[in-house]
VOTOR-269144 format. One record per residue (C-alpha): residue in one letter; z, y, x. Coordinates in steps of 0.05 Angstrom, whole numbers, padded with zeros to 5 digits, always signed. Each point is the difference from the previous one (the first is absolute). Layout:
REM VOTOR-269144
AZYX...
//
This chain:
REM VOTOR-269144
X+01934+01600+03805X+00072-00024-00019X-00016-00029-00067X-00045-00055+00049X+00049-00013+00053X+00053-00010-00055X-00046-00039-00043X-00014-00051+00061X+00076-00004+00019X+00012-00025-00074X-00060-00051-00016X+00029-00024+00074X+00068+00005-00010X+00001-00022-00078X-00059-00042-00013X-00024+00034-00061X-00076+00008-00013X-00025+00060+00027X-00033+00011-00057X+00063+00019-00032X+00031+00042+00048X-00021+00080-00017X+00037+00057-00001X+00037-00006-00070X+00016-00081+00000X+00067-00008-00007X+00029-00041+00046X+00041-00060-00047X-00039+00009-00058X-00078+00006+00025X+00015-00033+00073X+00058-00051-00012X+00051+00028+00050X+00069-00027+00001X+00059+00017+00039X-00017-00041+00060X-00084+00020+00004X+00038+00075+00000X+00044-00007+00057X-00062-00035+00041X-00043+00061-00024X+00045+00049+00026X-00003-00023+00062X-00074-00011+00004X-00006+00075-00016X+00059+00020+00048X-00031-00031+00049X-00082+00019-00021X+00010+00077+00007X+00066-00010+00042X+00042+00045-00054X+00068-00027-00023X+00013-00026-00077X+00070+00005-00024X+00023-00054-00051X+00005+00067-00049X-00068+00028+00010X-00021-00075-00006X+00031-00008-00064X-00043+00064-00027X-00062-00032+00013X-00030-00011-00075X-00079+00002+00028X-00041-00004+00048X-00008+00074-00002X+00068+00006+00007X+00001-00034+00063X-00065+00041+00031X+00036+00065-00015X+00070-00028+00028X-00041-00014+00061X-00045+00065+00006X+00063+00045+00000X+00039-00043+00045X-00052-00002+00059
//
């Protein structure tokens, strides 16, 4: 399942307790992202299900969901 993968590749990439990381988390406000833990997530996932990220999908990314759909219609 996507949601797993891309779960992993953040608590990895981001250091956030799993816990907190389900499909409608928003990534600054319920995980603490910044800038920096974005770019380093990007390419975690890039590279993960070997898809590419531009900088303005990227900056679209409000939740986790967001990302797991980004990355199911991009495979």
């Amino acid at each position: 399942m996507t949601f797993e993968k891309v779960k992993e590749t953040i608590v990895a990439t981001v250091n956030c307790d799993e816990e907190k990381v389900v499909l409608e988390a928003k990534l600054k406000e319920d995980l603490g992202l910044d800038s920096l833990d974005a770019v380093e997530l990007n390419m975690a996932l890039e590279e993960a299900f070997d898809i590419s990220i531009s900088d303005e999908d990227l900056m679209k990314f409000v939740s986790v969901k967001d990302i797991v759909d980004f990355v199911d219609s991009n495979k």
